[in-house]
N, CA, C and O of each residue as an XYZ file, in Angstrom:
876
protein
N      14.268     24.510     -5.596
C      14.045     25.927     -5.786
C      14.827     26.411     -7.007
O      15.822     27.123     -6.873
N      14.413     26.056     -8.085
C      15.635     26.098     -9.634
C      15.242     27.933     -9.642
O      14.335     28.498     -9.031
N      15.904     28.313    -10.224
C      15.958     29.693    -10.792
C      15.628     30.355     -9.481
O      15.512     31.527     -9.840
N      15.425     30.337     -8.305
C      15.388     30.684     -7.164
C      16.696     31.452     -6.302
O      17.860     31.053     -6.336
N      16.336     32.317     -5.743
C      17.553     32.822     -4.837
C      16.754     33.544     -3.408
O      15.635     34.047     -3.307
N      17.947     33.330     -2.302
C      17.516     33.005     -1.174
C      18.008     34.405     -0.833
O      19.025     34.582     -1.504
N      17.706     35.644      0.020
C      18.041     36.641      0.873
C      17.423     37.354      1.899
O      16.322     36.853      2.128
N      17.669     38.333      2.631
C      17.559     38.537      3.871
C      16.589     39.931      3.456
O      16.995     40.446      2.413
N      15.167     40.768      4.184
C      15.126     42.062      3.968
C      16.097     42.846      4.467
O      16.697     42.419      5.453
N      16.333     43.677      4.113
C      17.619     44.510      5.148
C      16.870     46.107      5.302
O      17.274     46.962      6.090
N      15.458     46.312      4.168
C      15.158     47.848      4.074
C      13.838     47.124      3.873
O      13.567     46.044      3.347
N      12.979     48.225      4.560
C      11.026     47.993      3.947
C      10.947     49.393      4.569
O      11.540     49.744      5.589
N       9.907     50.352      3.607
C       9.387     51.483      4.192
C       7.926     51.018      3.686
O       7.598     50.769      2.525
N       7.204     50.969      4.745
C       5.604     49.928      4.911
C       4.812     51.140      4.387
O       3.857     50.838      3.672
N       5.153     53.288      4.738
C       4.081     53.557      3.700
C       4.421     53.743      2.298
O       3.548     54.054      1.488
N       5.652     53.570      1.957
C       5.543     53.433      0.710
C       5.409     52.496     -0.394
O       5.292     52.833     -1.572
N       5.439     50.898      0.193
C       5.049     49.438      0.171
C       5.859     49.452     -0.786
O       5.454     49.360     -1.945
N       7.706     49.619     -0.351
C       8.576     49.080     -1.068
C       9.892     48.801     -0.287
O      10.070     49.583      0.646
N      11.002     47.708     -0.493
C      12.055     47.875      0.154
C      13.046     47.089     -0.891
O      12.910     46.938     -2.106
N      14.112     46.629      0.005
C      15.076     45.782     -0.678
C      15.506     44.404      0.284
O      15.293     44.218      1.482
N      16.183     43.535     -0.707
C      16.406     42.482      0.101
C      18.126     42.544     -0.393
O      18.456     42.971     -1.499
N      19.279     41.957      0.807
C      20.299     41.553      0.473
C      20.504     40.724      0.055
O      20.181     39.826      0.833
N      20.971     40.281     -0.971
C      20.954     38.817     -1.568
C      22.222     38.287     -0.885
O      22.784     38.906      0.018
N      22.705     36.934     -1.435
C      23.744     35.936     -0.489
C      24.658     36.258     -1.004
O      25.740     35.980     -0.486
N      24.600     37.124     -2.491
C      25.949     38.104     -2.944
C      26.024     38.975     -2.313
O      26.731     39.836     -2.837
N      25.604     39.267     -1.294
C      25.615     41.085     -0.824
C      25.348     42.264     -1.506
O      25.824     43.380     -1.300
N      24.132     41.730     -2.759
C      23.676     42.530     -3.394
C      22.788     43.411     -2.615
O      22.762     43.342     -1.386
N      21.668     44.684     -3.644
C      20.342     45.109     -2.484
C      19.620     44.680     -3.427
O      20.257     44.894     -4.458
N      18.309     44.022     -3.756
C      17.871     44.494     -4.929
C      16.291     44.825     -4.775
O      15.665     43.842     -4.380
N      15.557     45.899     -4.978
C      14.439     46.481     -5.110
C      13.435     45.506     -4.755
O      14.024     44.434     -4.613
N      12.225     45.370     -4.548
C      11.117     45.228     -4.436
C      10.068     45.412     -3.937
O      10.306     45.863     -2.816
N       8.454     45.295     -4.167
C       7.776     46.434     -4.131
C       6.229     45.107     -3.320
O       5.996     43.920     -3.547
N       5.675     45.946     -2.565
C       4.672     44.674     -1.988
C       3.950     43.922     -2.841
O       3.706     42.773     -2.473
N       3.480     44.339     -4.058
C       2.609     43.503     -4.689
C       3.530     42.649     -5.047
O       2.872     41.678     -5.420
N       4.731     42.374     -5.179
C       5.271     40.836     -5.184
C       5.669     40.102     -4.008
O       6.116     38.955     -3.982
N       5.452     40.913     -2.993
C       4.953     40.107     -1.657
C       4.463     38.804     -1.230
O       3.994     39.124     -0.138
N       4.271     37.687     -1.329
C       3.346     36.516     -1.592
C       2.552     36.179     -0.543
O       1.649     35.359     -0.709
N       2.888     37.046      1.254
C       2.214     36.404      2.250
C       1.668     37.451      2.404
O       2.053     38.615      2.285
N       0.068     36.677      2.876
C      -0.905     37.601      3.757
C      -0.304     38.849      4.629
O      -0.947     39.176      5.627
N       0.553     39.361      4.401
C       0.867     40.154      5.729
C       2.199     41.005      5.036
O       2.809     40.807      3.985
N       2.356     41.998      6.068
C       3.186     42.996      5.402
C       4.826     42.374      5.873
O       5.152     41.748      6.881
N       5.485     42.743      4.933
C       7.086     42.064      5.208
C       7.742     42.834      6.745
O       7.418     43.880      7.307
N       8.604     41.970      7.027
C       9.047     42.285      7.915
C      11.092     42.367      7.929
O      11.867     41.444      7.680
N      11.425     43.834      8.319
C      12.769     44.179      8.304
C      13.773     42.418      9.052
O      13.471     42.065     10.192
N      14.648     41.730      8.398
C      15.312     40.979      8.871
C      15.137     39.479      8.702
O      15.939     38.572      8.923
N      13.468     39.434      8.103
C      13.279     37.722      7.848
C      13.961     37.478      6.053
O      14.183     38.220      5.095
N      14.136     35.548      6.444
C      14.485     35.900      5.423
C      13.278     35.139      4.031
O      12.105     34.781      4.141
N      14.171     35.131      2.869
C      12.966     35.512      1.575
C      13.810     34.342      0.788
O      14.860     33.732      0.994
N      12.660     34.355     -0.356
C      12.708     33.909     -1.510
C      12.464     34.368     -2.735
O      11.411     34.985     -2.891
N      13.069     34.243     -3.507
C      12.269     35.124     -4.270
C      12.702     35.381     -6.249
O      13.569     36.252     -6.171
N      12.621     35.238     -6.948
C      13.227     35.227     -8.767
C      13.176     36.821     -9.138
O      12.257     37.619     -8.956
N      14.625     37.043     -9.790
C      14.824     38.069    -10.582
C      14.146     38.475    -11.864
O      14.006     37.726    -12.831
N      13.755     39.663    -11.794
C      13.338     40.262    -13.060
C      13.159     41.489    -12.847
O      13.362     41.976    -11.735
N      12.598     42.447    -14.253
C      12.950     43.728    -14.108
C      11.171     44.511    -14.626
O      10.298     44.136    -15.409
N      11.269     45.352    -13.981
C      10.401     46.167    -14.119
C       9.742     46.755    -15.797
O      10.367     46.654    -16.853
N       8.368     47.350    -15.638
C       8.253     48.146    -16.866
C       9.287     48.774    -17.610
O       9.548     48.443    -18.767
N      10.180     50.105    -16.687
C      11.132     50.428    -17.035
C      12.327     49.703    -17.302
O      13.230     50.465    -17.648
N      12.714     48.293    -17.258
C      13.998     47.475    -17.522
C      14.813     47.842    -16.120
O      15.952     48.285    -16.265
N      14.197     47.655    -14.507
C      15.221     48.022    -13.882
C      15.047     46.682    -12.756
O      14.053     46.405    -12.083
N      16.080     46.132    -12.800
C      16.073     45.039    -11.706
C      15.660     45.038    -10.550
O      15.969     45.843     -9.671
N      14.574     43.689    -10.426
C      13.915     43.805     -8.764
C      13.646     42.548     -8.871
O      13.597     41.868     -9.896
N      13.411     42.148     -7.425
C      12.793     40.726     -6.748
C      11.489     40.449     -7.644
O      11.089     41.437     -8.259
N      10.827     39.361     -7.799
C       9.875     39.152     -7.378
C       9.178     37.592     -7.632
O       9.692     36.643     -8.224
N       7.861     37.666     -6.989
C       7.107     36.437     -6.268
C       8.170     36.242     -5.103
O       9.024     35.360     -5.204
N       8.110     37.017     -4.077
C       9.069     37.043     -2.845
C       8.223     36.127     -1.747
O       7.027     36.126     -1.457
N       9.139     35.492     -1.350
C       7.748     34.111     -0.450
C       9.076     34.173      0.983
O      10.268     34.463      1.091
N       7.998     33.724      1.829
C       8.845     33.528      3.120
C       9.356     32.474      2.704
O       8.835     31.752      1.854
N      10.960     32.169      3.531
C      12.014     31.205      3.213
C      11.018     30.011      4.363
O      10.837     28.935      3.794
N      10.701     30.042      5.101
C       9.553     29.109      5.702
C       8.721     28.279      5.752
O       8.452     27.313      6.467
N       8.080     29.074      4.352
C       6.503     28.961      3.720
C       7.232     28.105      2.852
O       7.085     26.899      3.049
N       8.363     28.648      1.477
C       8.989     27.391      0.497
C       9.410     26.129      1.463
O       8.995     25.052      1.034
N      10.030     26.075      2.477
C      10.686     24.997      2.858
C       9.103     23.901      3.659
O       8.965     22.745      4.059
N       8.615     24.581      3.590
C       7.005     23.436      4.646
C       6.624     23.161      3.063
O       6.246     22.036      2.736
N       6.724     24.112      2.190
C       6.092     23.312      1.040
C       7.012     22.440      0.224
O       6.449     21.803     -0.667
N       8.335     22.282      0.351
C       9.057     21.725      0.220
C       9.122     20.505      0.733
O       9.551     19.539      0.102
N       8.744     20.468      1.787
C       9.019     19.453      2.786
C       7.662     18.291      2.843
O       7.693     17.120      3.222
N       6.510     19.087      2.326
C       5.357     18.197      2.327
C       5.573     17.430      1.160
O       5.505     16.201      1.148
N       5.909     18.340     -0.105
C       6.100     17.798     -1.465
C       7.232     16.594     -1.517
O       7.213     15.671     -2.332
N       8.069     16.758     -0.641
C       8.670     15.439     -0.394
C       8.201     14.132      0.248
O       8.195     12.960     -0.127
N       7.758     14.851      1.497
C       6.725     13.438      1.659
C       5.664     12.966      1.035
O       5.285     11.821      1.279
N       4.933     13.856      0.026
C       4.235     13.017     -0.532
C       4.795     12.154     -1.642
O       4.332     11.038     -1.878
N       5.596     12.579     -2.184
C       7.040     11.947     -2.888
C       7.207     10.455     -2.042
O       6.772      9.403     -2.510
N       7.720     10.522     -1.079
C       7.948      9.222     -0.468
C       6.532      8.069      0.111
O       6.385      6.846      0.112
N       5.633      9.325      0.586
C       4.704      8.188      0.603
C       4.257      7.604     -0.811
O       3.669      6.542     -0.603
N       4.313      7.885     -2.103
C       4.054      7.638     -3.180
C       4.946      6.507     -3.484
O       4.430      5.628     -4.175
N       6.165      6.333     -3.125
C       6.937      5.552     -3.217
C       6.737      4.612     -2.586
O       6.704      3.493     -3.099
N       6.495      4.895     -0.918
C       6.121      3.561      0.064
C       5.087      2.546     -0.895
O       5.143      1.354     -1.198
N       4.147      3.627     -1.196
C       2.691      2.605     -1.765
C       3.104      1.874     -3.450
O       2.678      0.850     -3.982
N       3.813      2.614     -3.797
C       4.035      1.848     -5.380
C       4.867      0.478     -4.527
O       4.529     -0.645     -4.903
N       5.714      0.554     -3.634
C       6.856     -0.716     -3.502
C       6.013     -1.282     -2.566
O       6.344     -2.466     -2.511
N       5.157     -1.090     -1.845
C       3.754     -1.925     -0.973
C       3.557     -3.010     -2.415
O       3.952     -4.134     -2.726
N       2.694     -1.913     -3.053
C       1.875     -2.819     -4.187
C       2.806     -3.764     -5.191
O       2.482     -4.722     -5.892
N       4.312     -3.005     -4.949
C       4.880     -4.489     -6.273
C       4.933     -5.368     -5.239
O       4.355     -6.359     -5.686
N       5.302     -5.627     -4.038
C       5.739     -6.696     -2.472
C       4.290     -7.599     -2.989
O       4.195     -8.689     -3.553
N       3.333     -6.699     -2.560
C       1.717     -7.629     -2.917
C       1.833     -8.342     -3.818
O       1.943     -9.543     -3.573
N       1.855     -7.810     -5.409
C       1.974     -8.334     -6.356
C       2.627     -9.399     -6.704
O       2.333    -10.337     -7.446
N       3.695     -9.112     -5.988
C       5.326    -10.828     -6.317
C       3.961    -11.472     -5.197
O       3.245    -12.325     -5.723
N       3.656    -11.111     -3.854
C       3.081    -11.838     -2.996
C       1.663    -12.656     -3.704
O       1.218    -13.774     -3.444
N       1.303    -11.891     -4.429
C       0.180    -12.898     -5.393
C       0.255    -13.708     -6.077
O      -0.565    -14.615     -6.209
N       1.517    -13.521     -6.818
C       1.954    -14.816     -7.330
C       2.335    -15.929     -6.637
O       1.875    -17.071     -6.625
N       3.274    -15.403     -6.043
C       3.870    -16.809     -5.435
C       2.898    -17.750     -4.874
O       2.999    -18.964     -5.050
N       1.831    -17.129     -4.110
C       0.912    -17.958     -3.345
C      -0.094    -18.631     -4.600
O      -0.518    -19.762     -4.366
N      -0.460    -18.041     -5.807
C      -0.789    -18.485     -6.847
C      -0.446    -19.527     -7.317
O      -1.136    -20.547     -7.346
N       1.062    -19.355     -7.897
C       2.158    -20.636     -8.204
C       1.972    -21.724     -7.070
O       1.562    -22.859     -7.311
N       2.379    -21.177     -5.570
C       2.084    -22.358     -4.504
C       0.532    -23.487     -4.475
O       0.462    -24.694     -4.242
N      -0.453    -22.579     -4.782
C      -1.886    -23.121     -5.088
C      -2.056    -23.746     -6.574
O      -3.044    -24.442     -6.806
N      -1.304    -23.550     -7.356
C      -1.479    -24.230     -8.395
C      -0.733    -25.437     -8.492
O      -1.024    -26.396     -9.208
N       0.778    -25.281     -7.317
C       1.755    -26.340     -7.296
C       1.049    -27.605     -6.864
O       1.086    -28.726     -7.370
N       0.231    -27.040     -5.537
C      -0.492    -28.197     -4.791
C      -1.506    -28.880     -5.589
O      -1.732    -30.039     -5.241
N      -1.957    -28.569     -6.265
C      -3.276    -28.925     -7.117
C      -2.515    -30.091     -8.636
O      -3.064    -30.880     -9.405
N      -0.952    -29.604     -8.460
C      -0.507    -30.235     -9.430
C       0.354    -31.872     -8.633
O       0.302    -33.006     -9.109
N       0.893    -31.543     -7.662
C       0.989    -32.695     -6.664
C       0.050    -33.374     -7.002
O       0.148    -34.287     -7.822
N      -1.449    -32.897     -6.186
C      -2.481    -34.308     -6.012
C      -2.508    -35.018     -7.704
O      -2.332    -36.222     -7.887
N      -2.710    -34.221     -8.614
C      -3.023    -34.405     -9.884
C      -1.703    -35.912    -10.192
O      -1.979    -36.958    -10.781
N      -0.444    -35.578     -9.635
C       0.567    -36.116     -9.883
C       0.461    -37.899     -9.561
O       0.481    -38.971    -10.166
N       0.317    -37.234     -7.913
C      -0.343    -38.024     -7.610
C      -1.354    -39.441     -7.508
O      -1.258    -40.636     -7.225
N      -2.217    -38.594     -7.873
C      -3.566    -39.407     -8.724
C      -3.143    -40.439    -10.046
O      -3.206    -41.661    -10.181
N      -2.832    -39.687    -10.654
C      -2.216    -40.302    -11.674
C      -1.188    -41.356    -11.448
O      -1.265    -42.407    -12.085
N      -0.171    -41.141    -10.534
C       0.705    -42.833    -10.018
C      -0.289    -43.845     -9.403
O       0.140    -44.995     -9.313
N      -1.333    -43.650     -9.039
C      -2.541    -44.488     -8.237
C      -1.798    -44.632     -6.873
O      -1.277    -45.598     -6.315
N      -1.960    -43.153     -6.498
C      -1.065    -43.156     -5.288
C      -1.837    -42.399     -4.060
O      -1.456    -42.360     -2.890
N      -3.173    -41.727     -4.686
C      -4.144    -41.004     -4.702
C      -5.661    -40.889     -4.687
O      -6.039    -40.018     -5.471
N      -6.439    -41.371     -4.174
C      -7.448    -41.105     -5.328
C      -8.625    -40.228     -5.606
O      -9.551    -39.832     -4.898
N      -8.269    -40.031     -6.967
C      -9.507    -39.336     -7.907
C     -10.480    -38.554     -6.968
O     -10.625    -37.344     -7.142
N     -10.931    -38.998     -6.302
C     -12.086    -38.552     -4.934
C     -11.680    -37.153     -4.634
O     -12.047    -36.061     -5.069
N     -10.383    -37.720     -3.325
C      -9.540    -36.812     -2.858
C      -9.285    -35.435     -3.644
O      -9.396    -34.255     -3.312
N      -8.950    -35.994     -4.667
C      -9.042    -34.544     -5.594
C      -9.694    -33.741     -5.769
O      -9.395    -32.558     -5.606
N     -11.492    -34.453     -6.409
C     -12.451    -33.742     -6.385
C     -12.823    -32.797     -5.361
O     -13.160    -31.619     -5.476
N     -12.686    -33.611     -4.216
C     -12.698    -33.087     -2.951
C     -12.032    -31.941     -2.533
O     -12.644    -31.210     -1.754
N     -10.966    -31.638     -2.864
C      -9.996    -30.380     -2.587
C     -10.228    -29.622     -3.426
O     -10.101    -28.456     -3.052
N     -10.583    -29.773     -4.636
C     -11.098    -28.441     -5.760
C     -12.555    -27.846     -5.086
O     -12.674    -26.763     -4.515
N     -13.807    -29.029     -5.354
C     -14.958    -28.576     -4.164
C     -14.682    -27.694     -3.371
O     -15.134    -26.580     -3.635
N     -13.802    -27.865     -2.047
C     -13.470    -27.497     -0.858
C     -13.391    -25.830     -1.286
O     -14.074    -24.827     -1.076
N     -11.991    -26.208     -2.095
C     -11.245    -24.612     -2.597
C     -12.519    -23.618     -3.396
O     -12.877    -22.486     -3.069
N     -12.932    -24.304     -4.306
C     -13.978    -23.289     -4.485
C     -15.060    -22.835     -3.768
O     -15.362    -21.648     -3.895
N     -15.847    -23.700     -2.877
C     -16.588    -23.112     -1.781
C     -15.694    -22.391     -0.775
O     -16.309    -21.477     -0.225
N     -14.812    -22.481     -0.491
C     -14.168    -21.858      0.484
C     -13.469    -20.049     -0.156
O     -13.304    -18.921      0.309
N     -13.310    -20.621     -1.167
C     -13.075    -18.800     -2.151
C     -14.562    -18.241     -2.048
O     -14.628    -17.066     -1.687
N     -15.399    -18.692     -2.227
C     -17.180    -18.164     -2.665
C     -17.230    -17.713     -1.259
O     -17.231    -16.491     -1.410
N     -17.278    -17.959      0.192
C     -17.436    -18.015      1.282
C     -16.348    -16.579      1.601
O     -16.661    -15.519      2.143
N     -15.695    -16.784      1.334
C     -14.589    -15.513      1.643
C     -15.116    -14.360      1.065
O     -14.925    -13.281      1.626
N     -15.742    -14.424      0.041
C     -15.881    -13.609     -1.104
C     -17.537    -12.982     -0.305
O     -17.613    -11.790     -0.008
N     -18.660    -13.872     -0.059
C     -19.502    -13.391      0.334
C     -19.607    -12.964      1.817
O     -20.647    -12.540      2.321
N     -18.059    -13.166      2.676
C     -18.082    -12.975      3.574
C     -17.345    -11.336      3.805
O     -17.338    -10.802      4.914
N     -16.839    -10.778      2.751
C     -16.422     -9.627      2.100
C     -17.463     -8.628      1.989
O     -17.578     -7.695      2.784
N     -18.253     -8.841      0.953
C     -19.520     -8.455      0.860
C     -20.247     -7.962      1.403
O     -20.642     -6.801      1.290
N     -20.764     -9.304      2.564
C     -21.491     -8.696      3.660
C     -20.573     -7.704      4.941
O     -21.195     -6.809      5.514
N     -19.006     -7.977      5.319
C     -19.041     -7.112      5.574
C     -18.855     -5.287      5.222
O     -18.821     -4.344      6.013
N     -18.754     -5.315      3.622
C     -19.305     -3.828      3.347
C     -20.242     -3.497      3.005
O     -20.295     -2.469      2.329
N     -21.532     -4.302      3.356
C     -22.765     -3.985      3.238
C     -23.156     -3.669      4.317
O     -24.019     -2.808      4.487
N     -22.488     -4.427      5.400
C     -23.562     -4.396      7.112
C     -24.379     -5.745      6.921
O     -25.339     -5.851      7.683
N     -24.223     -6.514      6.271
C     -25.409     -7.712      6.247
C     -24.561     -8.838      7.184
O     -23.447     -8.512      7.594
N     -25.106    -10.157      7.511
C     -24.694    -11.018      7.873
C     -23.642    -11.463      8.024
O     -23.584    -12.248      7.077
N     -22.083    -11.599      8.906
C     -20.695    -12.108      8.489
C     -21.091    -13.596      8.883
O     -21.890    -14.110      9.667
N     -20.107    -14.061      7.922
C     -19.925    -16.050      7.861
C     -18.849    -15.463      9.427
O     -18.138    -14.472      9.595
N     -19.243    -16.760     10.412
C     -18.177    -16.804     11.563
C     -16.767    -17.096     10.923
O     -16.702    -17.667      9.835
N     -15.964    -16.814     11.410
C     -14.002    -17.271     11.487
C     -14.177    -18.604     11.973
O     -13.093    -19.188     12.004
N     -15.159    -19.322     12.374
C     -14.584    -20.590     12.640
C     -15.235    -21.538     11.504
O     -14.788    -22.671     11.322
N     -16.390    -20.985     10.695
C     -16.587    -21.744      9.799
C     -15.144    -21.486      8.584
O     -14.407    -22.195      7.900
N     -15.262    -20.635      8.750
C     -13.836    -20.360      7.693
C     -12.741    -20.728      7.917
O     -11.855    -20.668      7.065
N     -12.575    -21.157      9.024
C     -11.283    -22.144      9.481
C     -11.601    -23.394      9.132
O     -10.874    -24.053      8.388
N     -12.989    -23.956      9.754
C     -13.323    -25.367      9.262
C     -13.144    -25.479      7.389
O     -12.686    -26.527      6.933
N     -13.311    -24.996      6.983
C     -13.416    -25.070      5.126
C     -11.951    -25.341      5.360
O     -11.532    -26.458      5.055
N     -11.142    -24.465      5.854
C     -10.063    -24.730      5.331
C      -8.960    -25.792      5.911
O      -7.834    -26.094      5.517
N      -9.646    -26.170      6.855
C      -8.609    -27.277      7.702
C      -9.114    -28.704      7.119
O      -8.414    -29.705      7.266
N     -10.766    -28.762      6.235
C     -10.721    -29.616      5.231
C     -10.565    -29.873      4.163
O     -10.790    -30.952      3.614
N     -10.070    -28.716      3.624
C      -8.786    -28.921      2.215
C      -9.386    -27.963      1.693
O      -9.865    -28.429      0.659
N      -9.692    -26.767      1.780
C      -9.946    -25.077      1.030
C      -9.083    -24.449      1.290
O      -8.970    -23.422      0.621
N      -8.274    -24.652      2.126
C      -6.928    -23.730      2.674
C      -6.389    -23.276      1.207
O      -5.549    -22.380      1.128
N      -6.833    -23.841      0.199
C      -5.745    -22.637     -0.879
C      -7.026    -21.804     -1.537
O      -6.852    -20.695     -2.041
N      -8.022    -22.295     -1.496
C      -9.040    -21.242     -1.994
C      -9.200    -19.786     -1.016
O      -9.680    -18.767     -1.514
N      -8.767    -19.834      0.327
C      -8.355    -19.454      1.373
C      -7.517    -18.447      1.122
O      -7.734    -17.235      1.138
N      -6.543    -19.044      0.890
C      -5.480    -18.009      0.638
C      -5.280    -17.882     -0.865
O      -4.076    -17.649     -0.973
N      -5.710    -17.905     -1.844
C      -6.464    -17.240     -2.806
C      -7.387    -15.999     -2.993
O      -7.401    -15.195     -3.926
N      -8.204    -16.051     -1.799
C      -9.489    -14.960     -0.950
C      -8.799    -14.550     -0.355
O      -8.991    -13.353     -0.570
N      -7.838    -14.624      0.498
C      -6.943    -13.764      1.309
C      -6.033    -12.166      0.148
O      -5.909    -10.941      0.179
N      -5.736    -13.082     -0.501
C      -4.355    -12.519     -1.201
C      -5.349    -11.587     -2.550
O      -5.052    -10.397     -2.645
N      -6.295    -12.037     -3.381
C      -6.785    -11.222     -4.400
C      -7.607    -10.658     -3.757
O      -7.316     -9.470     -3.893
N      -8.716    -10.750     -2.947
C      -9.775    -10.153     -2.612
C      -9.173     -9.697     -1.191
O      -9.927     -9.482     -0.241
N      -8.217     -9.603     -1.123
C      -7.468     -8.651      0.175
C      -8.424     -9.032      1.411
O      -8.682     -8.073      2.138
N      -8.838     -9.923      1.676
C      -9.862     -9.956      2.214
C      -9.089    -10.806      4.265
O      -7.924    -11.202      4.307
N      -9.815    -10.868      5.305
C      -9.094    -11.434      6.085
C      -7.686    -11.637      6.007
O      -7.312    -12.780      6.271
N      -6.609    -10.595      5.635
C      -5.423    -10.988      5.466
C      -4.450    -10.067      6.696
O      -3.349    -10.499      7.037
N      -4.854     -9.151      7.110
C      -4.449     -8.711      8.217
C      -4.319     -8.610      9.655
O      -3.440     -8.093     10.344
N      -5.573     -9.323     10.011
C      -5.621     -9.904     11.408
C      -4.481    -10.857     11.876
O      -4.389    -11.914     11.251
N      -3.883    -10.703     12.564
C      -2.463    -11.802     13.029
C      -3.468    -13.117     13.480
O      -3.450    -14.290     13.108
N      -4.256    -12.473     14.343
C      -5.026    -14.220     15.067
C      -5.460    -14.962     14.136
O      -5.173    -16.154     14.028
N      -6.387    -14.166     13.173
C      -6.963    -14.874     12.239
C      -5.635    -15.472     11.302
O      -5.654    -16.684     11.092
N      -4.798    -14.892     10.886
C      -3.747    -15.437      9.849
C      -3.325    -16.910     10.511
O      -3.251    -18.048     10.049
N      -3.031    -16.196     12.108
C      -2.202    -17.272     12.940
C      -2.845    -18.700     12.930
O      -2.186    -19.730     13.068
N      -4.303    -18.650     12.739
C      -5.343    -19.710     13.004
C      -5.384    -20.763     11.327
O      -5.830    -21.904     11.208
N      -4.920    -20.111     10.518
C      -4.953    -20.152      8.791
C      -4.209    -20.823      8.754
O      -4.332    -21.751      7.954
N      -2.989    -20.740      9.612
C      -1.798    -21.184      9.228
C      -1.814    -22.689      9.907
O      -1.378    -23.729      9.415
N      -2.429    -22.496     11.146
C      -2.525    -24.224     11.681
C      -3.536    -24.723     10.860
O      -3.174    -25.830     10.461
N      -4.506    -24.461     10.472
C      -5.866    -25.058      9.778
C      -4.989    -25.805      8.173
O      -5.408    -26.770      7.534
N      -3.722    -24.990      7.872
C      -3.142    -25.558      6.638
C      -1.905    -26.743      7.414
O      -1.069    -27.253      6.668
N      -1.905    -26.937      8.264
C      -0.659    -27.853      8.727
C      -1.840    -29.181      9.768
O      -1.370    -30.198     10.278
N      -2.480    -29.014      9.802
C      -4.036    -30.055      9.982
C      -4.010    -30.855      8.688
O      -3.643    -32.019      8.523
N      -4.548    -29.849      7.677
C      -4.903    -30.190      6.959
C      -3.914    -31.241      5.943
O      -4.207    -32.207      5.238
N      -2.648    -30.559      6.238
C      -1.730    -31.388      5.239
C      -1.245    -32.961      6.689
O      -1.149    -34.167      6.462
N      -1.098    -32.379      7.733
C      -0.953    -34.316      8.256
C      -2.137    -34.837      7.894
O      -2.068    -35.874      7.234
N      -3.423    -34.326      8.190
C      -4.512    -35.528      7.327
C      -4.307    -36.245      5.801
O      -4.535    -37.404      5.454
N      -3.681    -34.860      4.876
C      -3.349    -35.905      3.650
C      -2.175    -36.716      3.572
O      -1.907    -37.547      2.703
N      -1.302    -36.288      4.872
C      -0.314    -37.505      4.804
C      -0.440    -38.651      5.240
O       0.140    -39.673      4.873
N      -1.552    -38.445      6.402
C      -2.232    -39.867      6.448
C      -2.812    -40.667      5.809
O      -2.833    -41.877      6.033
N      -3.482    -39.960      4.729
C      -4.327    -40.761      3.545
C      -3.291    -41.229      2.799
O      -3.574    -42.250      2.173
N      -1.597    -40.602      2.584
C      -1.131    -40.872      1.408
C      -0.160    -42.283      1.911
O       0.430    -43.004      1.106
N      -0.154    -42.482      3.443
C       0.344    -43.511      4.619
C      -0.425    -44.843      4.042
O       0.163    -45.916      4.179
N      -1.658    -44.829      3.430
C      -2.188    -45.976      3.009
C      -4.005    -46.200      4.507
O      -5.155    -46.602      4.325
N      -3.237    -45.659      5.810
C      -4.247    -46.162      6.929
C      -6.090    -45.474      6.037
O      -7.241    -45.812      5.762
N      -4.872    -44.094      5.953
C      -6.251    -43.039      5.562
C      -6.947    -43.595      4.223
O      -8.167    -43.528      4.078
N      -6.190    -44.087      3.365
C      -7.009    -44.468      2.000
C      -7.710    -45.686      2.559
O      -8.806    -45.556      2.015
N      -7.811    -46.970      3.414
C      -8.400    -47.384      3.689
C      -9.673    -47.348      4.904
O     -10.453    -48.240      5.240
N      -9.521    -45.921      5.402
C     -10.312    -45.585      6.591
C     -11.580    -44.713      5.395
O     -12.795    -44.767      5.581
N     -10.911    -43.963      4.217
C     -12.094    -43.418      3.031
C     -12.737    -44.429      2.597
O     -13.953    -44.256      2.673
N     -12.407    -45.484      2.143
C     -13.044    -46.473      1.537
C     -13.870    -46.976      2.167
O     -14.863    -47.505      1.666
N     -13.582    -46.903      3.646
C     -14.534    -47.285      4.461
C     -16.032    -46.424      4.486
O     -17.212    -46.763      4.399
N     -15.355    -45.209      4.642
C     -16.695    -44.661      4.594
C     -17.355    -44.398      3.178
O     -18.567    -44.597      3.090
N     -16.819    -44.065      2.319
C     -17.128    -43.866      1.091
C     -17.618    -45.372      0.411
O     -17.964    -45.434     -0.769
């Protein structure tokens, strides 16, 4: 309330639509209804708000006089929207670090197998296989988005678990994290999270040697 000062009415004569207010100096000082600010006629004893200045003639009076009430609810909203503005900017940087990291994590894994591959520790296949996976499994998220803000067809949660418990789990959470998409459901997250701990004892089995010879078999 800058240039603002806070006082009490102490005088109103309603037919002559003028009174005074005591200020918190124990001043009186003049004012007249048209600087009134509420629907309604003032009342002897509430208190006010209100900025100094002086009349045509140069003689000191209130005015834009507002209930002390009315400033403080508008005060009080203007703060919360203040803070909810704040909640959502520090939401969106949390997201943001949160996009990366899972980014960096999906690019880490992709750099493993690559690592991998390359010691002939791996093979080549496997790889292909997990990029495949990850990109159908992002496309699938993505059209499973879609349809539901269209009203058209949803892909089931269990095909979308299957993609990812056979190595899409980072295209997965790729579609989770940019396309905001399935990322709030706890069951569904909860189900994401085993479909990625499946998925990684299967590649530790392949990397055990049993599994690279159980692929070869079929492949």
């Amino acid at each position: 309330m800058a240039n603002k000062q806070q006082g009490l009415i102490k005088k109103w004569q309603d037919d002559k639509g003028f009174g005074f207010i005591e200020t918190q100096n124990g001043e009186s000082v003049f004012f007249h209804i048209n600087e009134f600010k509420a629907r309604r006629r003032p009342e002897v004893g509430e208190q006010v708000v209100f900025t100094l200045g002086r009349d045509h003639q140069g003689r000191m009076q209130a005015k834009e006089v507002q209930e002390l009430s009315f400033v403080q609810q508008k005060m009080a909203q203007k703060n919360q929207q203040i803070r909810q503005r704040n909640t959502k900017r520090s939401a969106q940087a949390d997201f943001e670090a949160g996009q990366k990291k899972r980014l960096f994590l999906g690019i880490g894994f992709y750099g493993v197998l690559i690592l991998l591959a390359v010691t002939h520790k791996l093979s080549w296949l496997v790889i292909a296989w997990y990029a495949a996976l990850g990109v159908i499994t992002y496309a699938m998220y993505a059209k499973d988005k879609a349809a539901a803000q269209s009203g058209d067809w949803r892909t089931p949660e269990s095909t979308l678990h299957l993609l990812s418990a056979l190595g899409g789990w980072v295209g997965a959470m790729v579609a989770q994290t940019y396309l905001r998409h399935k990322s709030q459901k706890p069951e569904f997250r909860l189900t994401y999270y085993l479909t990625v701990v499946i998925n990684m004892a299967g590649l530790l089995f392949i990397l055990a040697g049993d599994g690279l010879a159980f692929l070869d078999g079929i492949l």
